[in-house]
PDB file of N, CA, C and O in Angstrom:
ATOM      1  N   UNK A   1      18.684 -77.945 -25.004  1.00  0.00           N
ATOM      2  CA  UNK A   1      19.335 -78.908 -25.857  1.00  0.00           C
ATOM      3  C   UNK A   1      20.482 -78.269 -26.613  1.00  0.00           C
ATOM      4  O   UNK A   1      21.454 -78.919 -26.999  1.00  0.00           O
ATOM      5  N   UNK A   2      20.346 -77.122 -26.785  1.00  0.00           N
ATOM      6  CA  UNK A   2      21.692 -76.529 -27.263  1.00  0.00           C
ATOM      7  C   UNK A   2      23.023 -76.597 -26.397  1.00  0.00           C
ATOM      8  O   UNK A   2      24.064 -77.117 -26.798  1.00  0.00           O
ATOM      9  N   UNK A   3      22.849 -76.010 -25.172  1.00  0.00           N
ATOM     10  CA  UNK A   3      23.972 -76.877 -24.406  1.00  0.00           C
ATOM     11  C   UNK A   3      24.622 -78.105 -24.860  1.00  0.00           C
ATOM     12  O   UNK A   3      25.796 -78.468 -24.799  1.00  0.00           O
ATOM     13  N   UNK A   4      23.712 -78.581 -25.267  1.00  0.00           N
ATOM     14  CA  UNK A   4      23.943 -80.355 -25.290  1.00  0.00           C
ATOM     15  C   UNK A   4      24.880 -80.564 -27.081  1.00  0.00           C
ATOM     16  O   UNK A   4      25.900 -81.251 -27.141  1.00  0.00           O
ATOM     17  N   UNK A   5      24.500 -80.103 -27.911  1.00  0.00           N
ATOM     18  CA  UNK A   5      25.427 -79.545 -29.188  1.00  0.00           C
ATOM     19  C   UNK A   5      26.128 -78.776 -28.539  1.00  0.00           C
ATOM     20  O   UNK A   5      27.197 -79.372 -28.411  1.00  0.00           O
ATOM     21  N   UNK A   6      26.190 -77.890 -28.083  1.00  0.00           N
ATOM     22  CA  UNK A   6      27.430 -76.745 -28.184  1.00  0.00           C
ATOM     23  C   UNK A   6      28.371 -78.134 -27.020  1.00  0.00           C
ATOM     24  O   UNK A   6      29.554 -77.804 -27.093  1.00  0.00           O
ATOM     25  N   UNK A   7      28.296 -79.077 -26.332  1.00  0.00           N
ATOM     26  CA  UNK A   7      29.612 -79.888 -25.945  1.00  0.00           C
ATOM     27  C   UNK A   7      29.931 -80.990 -26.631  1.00  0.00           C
ATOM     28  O   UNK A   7      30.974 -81.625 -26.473  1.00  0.00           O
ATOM     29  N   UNK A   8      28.661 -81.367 -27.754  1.00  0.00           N
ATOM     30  CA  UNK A   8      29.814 -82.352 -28.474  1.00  0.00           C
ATOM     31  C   UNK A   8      30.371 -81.802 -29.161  1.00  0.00           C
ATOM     32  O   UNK A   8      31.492 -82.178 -29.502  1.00  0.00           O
ATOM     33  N   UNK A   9      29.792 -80.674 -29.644  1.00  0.00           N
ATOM     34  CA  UNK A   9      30.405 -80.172 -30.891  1.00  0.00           C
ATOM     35  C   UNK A   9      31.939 -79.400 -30.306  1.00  0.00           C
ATOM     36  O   UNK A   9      32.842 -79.179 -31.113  1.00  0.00           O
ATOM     37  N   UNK A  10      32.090 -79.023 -28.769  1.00  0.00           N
ATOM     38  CA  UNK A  10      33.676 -78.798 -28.336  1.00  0.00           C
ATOM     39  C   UNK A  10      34.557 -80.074 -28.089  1.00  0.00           C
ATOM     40  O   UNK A  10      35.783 -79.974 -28.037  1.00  0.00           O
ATOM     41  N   UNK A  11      33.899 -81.295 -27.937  1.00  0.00           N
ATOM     42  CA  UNK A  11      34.664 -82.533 -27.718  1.00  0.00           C
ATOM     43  C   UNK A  11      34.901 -82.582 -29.200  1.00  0.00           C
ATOM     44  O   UNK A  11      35.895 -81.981 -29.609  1.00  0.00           O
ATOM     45  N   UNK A  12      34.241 -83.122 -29.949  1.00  0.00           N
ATOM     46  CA  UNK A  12      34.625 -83.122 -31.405  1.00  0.00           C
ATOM     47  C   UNK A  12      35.579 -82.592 -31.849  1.00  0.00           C
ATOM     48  O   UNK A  12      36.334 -83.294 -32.522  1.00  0.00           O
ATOM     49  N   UNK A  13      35.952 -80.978 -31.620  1.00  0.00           N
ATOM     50  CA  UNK A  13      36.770 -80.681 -31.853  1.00  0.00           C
ATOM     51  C   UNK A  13      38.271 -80.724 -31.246  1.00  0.00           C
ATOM     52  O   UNK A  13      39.398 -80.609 -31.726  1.00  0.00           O
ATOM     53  N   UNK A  14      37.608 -80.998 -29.662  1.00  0.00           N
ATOM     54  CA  UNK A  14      39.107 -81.422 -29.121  1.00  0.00           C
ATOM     55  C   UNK A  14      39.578 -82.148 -29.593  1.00  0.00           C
ATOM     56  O   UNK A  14      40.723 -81.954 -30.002  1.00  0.00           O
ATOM     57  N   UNK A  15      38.867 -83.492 -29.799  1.00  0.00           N
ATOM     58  CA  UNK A  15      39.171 -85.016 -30.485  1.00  0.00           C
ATOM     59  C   UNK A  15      39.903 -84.431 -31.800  1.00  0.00           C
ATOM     60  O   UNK A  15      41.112 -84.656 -31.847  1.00  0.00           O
ATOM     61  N   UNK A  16      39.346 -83.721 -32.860  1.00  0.00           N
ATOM     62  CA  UNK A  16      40.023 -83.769 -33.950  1.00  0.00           C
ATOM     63  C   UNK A  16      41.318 -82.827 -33.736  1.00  0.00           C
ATOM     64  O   UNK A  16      42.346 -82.945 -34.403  1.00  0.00           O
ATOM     65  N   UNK A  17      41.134 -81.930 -32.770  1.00  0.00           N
ATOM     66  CA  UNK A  17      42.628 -81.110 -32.625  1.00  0.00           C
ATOM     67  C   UNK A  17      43.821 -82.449 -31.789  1.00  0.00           C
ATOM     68  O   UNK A  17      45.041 -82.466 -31.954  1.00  0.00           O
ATOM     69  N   UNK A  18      43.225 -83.192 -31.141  1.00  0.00           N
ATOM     70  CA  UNK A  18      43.995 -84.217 -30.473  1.00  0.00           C
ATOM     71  C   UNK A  18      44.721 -85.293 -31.612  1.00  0.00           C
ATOM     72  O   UNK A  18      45.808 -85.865 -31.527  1.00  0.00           O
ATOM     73  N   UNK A  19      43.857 -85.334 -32.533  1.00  0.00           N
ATOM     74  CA  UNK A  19      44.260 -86.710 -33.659  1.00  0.00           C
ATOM     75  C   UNK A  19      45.066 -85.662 -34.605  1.00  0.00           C
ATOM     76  O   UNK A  19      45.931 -86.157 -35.327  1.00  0.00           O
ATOM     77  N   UNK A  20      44.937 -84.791 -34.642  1.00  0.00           N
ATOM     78  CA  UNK A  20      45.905 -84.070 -35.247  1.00  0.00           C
ATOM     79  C   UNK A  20      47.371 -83.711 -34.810  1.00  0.00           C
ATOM     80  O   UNK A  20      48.375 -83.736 -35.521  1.00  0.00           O
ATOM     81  N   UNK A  21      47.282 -83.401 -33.604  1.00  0.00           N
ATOM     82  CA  UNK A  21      48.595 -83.289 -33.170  1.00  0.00           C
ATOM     83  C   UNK A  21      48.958 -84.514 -32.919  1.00  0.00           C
ATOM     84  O   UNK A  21      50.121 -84.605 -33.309  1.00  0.00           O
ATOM     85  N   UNK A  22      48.717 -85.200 -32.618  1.00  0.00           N
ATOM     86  CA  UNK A  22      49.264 -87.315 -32.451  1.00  0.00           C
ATOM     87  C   UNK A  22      49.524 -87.350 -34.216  1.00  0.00           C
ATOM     88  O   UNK A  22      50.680 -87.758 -34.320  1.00  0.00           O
ATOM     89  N   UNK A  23      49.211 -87.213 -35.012  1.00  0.00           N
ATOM     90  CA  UNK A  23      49.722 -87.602 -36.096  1.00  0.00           C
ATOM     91  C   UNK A  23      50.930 -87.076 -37.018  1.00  0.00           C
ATOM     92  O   UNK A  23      51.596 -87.523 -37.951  1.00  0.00           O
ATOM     93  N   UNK A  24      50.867 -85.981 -36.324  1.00  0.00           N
ATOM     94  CA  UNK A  24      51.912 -84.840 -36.859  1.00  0.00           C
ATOM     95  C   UNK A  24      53.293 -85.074 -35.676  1.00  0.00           C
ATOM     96  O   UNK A  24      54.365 -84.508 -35.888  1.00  0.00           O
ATOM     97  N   UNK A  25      53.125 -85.806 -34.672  1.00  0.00           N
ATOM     98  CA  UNK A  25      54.208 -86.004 -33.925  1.00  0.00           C
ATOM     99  C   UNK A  25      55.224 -86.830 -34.359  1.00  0.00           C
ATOM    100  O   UNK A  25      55.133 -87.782 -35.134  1.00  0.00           O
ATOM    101  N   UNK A  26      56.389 -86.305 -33.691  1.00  0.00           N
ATOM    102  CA  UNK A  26      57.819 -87.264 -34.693  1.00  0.00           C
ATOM    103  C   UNK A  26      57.743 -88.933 -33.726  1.00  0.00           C
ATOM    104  O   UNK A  26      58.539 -89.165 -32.817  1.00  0.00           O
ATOM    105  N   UNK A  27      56.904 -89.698 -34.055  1.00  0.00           N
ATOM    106  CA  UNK A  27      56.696 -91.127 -33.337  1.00  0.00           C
ATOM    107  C   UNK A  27      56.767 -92.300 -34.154  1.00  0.00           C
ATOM    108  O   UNK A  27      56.427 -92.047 -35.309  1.00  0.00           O
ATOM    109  N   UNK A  28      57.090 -93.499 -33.962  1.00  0.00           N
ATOM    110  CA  UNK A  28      57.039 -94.348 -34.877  1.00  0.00           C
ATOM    111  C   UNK A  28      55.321 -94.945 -35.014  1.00  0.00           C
ATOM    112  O   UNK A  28      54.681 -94.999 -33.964  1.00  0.00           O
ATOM    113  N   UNK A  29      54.534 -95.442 -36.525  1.00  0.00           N
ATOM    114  CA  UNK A  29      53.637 -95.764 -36.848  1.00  0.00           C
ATOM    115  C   UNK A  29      52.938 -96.162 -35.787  1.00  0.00           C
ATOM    116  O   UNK A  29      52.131 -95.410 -35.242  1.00  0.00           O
ATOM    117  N   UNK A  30      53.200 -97.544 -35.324  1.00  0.00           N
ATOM    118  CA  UNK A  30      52.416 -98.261 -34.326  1.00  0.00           C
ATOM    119  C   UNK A  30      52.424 -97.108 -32.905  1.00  0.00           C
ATOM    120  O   UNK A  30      51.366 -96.929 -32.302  1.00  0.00           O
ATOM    121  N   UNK A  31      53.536 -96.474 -32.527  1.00  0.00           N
ATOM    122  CA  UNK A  31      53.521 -95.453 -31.183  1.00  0.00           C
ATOM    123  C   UNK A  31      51.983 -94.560 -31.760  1.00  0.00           C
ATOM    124  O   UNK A  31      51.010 -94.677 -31.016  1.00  0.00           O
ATOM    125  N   UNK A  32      51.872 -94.019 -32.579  1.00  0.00           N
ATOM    126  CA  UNK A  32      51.404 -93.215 -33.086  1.00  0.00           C
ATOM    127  C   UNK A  32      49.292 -93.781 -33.163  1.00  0.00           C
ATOM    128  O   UNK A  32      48.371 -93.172 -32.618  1.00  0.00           O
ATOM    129  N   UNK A  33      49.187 -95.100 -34.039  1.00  0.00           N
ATOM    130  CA  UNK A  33      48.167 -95.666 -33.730  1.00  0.00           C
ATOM    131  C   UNK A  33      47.631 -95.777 -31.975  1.00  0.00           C
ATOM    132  O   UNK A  33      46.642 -95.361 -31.371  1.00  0.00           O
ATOM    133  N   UNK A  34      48.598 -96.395 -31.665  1.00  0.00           N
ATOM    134  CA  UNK A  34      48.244 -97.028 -29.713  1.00  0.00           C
ATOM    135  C   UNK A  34      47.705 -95.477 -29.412  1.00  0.00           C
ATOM    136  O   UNK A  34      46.533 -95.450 -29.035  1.00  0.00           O
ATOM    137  N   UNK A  35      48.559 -93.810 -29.545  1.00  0.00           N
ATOM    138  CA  UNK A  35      48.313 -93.387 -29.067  1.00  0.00           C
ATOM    139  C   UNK A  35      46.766 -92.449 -29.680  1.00  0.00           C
ATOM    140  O   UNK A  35      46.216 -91.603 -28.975  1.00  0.00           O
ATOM    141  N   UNK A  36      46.331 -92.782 -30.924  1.00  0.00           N
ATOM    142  CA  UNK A  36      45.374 -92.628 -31.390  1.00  0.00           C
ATOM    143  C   UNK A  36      44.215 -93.373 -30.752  1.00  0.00           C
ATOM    144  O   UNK A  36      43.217 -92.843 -30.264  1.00  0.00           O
ATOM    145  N   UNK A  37      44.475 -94.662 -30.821  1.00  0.00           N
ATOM    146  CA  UNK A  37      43.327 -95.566 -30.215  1.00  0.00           C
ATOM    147  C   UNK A  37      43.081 -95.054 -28.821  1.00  0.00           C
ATOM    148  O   UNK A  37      41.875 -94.932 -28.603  1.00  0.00           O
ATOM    149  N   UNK A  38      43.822 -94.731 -27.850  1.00  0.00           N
ATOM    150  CA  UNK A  38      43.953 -94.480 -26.548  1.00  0.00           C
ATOM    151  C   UNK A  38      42.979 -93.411 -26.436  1.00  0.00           C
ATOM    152  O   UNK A  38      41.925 -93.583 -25.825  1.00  0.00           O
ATOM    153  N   UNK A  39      43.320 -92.179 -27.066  1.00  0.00           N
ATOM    154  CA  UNK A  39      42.657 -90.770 -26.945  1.00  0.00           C
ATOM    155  C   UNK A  39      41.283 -90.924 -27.768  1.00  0.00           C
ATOM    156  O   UNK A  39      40.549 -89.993 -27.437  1.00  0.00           O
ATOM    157  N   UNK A  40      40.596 -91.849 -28.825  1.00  0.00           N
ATOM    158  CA  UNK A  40      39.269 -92.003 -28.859  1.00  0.00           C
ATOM    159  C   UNK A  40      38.704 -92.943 -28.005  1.00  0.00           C
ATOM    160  O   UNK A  40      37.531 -93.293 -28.138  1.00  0.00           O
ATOM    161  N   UNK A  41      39.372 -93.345 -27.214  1.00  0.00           N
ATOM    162  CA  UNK A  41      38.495 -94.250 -25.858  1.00  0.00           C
ATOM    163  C   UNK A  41      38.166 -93.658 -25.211  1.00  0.00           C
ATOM    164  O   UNK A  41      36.973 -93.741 -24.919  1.00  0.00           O
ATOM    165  N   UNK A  42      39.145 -92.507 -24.455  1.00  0.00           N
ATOM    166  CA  UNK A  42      39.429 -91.119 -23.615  1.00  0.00           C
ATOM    167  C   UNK A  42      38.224 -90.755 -24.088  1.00  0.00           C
ATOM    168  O   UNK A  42      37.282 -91.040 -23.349  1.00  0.00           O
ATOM    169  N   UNK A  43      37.900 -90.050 -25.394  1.00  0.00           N
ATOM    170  CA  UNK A  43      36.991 -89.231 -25.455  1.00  0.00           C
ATOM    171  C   UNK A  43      35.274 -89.736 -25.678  1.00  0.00           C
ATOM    172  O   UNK A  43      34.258 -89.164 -25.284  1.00  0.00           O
ATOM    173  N   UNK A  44      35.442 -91.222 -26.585  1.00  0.00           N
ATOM    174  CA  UNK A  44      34.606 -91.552 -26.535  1.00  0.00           C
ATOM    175  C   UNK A  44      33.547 -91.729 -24.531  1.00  0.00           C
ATOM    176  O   UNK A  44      32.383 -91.581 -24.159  1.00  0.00           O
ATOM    177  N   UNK A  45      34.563 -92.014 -24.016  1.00  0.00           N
ATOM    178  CA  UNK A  45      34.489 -92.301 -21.788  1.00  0.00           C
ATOM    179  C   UNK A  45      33.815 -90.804 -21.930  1.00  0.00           C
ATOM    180  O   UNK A  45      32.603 -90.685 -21.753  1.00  0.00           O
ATOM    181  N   UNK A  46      34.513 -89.834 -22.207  1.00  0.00           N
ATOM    182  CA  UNK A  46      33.766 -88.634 -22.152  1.00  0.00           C
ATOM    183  C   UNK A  46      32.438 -87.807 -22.291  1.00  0.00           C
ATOM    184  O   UNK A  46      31.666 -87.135 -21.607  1.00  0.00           O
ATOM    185  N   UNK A  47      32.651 -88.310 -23.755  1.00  0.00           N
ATOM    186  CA  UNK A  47      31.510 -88.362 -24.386  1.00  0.00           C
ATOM    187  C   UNK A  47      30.304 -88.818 -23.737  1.00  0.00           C
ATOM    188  O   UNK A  47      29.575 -87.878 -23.418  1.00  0.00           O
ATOM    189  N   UNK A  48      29.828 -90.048 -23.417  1.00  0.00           N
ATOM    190  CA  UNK A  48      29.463 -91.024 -22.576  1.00  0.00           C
ATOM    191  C   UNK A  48      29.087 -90.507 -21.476  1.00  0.00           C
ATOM    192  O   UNK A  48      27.940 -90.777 -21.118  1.00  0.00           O
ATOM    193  N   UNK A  49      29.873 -89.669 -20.660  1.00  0.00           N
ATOM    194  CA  UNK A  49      29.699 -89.309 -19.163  1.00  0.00           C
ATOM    195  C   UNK A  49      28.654 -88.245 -19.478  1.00  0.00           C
ATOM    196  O   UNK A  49      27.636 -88.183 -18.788  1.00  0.00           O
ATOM    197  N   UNK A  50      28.917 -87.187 -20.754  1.00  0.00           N
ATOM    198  CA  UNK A  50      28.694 -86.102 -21.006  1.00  0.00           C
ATOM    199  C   UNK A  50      26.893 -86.589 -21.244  1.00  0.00           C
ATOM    200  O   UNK A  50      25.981 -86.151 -20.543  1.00  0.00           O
ATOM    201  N   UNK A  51      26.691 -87.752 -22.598  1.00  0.00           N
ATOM    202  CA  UNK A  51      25.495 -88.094 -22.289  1.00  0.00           C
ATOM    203  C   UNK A  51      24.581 -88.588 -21.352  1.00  0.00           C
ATOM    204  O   UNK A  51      23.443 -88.121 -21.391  1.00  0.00           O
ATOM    205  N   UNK A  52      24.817 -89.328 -20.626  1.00  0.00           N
ATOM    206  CA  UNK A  52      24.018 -90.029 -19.217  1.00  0.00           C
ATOM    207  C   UNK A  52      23.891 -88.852 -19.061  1.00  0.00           C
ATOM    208  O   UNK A  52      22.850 -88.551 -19.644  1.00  0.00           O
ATOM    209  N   UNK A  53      24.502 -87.635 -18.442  1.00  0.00           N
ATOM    210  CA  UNK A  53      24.567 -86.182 -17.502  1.00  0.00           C
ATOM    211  C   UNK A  53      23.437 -85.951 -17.943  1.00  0.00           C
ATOM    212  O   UNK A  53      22.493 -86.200 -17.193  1.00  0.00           O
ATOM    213  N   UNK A  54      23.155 -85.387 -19.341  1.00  0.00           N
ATOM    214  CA  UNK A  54      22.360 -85.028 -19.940  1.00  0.00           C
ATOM    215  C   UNK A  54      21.027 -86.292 -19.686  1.00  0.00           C
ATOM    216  O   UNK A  54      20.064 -85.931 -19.010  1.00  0.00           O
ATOM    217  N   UNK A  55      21.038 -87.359 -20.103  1.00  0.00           N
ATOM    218  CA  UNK A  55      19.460 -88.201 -19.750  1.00  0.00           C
ATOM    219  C   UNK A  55      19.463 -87.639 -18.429  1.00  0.00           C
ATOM    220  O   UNK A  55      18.557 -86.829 -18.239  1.00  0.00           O
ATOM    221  N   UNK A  56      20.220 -87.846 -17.489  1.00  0.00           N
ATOM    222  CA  UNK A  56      19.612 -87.875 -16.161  1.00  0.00           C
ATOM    223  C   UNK A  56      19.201 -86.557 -15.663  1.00  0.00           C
ATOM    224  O   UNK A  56      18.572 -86.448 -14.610  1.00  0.00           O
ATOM    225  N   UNK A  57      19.624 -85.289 -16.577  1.00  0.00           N
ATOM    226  CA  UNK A  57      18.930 -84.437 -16.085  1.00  0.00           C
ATOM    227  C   UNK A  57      17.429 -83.996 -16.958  1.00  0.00           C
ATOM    228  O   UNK A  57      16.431 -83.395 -16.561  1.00  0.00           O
ATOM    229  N   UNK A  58      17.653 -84.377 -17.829  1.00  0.00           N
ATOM    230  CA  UNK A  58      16.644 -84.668 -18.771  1.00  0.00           C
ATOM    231  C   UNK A  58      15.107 -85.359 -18.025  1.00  0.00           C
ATOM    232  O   UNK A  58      14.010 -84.802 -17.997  1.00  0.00           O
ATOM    233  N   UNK A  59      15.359 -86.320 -17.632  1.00  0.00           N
ATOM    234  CA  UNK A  59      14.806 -87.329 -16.436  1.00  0.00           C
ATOM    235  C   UNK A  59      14.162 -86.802 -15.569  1.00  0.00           C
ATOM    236  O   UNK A  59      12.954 -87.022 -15.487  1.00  0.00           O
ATOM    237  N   UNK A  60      14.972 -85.760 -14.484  1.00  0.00           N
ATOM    238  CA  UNK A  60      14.278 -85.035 -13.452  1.00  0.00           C
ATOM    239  C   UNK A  60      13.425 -83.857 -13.948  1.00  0.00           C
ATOM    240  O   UNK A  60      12.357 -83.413 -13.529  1.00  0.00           O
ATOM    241  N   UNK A  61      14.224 -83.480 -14.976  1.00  0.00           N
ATOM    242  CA  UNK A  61      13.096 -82.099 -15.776  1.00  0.00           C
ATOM    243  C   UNK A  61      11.794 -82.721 -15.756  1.00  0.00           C
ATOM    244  O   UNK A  61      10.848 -82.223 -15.146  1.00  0.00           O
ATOM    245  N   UNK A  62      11.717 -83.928 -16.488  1.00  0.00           N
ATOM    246  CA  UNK A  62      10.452 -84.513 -17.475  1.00  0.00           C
ATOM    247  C   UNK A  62       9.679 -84.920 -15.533  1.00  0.00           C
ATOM    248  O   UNK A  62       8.629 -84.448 -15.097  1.00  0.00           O
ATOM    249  N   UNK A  63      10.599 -85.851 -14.805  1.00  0.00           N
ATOM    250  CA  UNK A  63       9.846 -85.823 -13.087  1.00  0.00           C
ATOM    251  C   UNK A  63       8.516 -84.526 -12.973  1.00  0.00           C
ATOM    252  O   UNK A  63       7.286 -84.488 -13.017  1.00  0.00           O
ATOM    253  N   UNK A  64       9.738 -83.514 -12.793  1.00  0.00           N
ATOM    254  CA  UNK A  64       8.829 -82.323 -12.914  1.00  0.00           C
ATOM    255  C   UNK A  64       7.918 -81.847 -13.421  1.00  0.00           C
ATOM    256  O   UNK A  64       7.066 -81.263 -12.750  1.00  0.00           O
ATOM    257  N   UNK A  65       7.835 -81.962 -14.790  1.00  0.00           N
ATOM    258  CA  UNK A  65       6.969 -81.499 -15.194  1.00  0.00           C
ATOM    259  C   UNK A  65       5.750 -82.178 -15.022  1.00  0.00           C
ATOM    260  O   UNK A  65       4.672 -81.584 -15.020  1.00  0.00           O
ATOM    261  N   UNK A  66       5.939 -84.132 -14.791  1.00  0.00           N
ATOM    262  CA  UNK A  66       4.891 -84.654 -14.601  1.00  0.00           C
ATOM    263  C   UNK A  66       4.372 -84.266 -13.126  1.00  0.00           C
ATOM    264  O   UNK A  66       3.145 -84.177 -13.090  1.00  0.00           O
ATOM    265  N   UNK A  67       4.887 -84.066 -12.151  1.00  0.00           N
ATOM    266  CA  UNK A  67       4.799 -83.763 -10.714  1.00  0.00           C
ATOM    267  C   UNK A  67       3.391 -82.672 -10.697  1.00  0.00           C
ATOM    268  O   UNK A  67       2.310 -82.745 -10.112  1.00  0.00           O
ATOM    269  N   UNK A  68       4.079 -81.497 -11.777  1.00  0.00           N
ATOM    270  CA  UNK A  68       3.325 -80.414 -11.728  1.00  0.00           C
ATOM    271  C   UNK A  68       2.106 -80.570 -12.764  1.00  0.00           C
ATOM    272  O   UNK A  68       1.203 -79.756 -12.569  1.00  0.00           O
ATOM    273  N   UNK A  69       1.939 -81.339 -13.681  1.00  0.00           N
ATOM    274  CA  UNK A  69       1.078 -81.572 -14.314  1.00  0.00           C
ATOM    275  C   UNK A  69      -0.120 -82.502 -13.670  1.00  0.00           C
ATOM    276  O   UNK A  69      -1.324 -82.414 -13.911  1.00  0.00           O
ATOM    277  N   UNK A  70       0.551 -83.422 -12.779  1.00  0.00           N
ATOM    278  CA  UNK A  70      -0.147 -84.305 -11.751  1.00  0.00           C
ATOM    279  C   UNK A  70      -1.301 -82.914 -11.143  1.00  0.00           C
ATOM    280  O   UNK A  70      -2.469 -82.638 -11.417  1.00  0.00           O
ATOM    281  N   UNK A  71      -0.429 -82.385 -10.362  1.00  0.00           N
ATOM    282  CA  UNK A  71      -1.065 -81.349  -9.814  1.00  0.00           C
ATOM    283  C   UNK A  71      -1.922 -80.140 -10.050  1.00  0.00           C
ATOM    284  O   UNK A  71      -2.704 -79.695  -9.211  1.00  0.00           O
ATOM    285  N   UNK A  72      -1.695 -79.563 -11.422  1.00  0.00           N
ATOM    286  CA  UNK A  72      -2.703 -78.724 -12.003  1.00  0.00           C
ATOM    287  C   UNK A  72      -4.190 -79.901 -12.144  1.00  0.00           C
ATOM    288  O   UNK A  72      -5.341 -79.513 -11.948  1.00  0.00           O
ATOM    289  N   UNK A  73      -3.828 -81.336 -12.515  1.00  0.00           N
ATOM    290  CA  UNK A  73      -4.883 -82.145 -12.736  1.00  0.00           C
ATOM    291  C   UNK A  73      -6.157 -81.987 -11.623  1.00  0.00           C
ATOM    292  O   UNK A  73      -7.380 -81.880 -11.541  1.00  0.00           O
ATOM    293  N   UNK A  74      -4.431 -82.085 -10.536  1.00  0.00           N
ATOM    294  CA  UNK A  74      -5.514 -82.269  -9.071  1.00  0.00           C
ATOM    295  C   UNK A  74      -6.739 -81.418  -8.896  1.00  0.00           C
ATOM    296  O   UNK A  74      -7.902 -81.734  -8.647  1.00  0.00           O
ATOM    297  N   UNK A  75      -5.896 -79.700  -9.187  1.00  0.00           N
ATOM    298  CA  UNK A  75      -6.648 -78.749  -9.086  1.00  0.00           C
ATOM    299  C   UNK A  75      -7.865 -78.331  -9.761  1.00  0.00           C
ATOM    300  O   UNK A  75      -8.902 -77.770  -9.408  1.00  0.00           O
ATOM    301  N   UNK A  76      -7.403 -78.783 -10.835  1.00  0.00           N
ATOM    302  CA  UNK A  76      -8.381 -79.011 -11.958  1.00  0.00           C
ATOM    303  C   UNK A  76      -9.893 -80.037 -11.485  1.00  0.00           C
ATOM    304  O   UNK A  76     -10.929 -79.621 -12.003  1.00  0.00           O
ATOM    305  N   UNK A  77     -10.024 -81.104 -10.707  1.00  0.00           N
ATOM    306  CA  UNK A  77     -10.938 -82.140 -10.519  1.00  0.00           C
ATOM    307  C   UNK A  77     -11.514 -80.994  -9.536  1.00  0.00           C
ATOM    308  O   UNK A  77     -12.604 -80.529  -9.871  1.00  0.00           O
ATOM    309  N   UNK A  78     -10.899 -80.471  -8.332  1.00  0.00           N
ATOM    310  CA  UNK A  78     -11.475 -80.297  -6.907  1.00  0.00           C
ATOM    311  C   UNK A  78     -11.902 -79.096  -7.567  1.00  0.00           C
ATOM    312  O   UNK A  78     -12.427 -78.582  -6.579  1.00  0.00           O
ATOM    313  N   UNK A  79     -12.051 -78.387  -8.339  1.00  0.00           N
ATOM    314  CA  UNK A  79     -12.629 -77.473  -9.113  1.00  0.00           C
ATOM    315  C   UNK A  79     -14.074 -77.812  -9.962  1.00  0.00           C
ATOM    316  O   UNK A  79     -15.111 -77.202 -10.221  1.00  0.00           O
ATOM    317  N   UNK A  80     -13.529 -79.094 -10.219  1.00  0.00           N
ATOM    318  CA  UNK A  80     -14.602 -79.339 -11.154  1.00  0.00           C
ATOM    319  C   UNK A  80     -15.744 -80.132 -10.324  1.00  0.00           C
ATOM    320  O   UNK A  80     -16.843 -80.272 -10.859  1.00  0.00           O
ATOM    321  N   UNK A  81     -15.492 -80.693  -8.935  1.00  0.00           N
ATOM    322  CA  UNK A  81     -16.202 -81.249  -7.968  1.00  0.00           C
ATOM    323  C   UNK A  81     -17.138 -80.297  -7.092  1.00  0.00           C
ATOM    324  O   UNK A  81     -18.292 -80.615  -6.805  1.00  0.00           O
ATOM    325  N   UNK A  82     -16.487 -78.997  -6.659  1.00  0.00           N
ATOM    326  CA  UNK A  82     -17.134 -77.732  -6.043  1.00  0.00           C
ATOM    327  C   UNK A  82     -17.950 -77.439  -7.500  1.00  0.00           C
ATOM    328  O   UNK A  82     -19.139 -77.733  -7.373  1.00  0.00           O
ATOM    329  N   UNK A  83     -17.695 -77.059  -8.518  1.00  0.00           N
ATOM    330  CA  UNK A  83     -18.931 -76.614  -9.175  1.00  0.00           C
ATOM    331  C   UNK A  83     -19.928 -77.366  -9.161  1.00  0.00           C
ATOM    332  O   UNK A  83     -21.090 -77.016  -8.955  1.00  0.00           O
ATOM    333  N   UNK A  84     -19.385 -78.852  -9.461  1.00  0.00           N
ATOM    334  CA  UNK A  84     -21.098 -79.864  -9.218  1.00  0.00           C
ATOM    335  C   UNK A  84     -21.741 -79.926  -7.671  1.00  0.00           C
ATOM    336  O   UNK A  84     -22.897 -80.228  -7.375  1.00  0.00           O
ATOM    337  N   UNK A  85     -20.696 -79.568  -6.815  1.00  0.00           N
ATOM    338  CA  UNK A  85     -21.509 -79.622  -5.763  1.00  0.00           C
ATOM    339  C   UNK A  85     -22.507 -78.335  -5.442  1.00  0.00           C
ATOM    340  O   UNK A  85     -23.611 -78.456  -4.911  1.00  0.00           O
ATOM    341  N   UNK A  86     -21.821 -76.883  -5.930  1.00  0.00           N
ATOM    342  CA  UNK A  86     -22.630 -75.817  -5.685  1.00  0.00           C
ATOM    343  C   UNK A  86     -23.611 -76.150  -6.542  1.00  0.00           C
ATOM    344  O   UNK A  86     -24.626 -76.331  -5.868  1.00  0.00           O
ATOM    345  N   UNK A  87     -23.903 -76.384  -8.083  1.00  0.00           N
ATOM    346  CA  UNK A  87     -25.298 -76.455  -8.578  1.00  0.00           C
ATOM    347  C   UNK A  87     -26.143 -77.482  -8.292  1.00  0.00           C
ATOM    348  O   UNK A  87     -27.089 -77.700  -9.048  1.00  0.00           O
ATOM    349  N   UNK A  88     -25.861 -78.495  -6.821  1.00  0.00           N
ATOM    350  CA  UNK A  88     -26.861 -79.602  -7.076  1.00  0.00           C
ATOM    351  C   UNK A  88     -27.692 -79.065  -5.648  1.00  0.00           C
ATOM    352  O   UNK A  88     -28.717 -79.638  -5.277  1.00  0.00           O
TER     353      UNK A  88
END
């Protein structure tokens, strides 16, 4: 999950290094808004892509672990079936 902070927390900062230089540019007001609004859509799309990435791998981890937890279960019963069968 740190992965997962350490990229918003570099989008974040792109975003704020981006709204910074758009505001400091020699543009007229409204040029200046459009191109503000534009680049938090941009990043917000980003953002966005960046999360799903993350559920969906999130998703197959958690698959896994149930897969393998399924399976220690398994091992666990046919274990616990041979002991009742050897003491009866």
């Amino acid at each position: 999950m740190n992965s997962g902070k350490l990229v918003l927390g570099l989008l974040a900062g792109l975003a704020a290094g981006a709204v910074l230089g758009i505001l400091f540019a020699p543009d007229k007001g409204t040029e200046t808004r459009k191109k503000i609004v534009e680049k938090g859509e941009d990043y917000v799309d980003g953002i966005k892509e960046k999360l799903n990435g993350l559920v969906e791998e999130l998703g197959k981890k958690m698959d896994g672990v149930k897969a393998k937890a399924d399976e220690m279960m398994d091992d666990v019963k046919s274990k616990v079936d041979k002991a009742k069968a050897s003491t009866n």
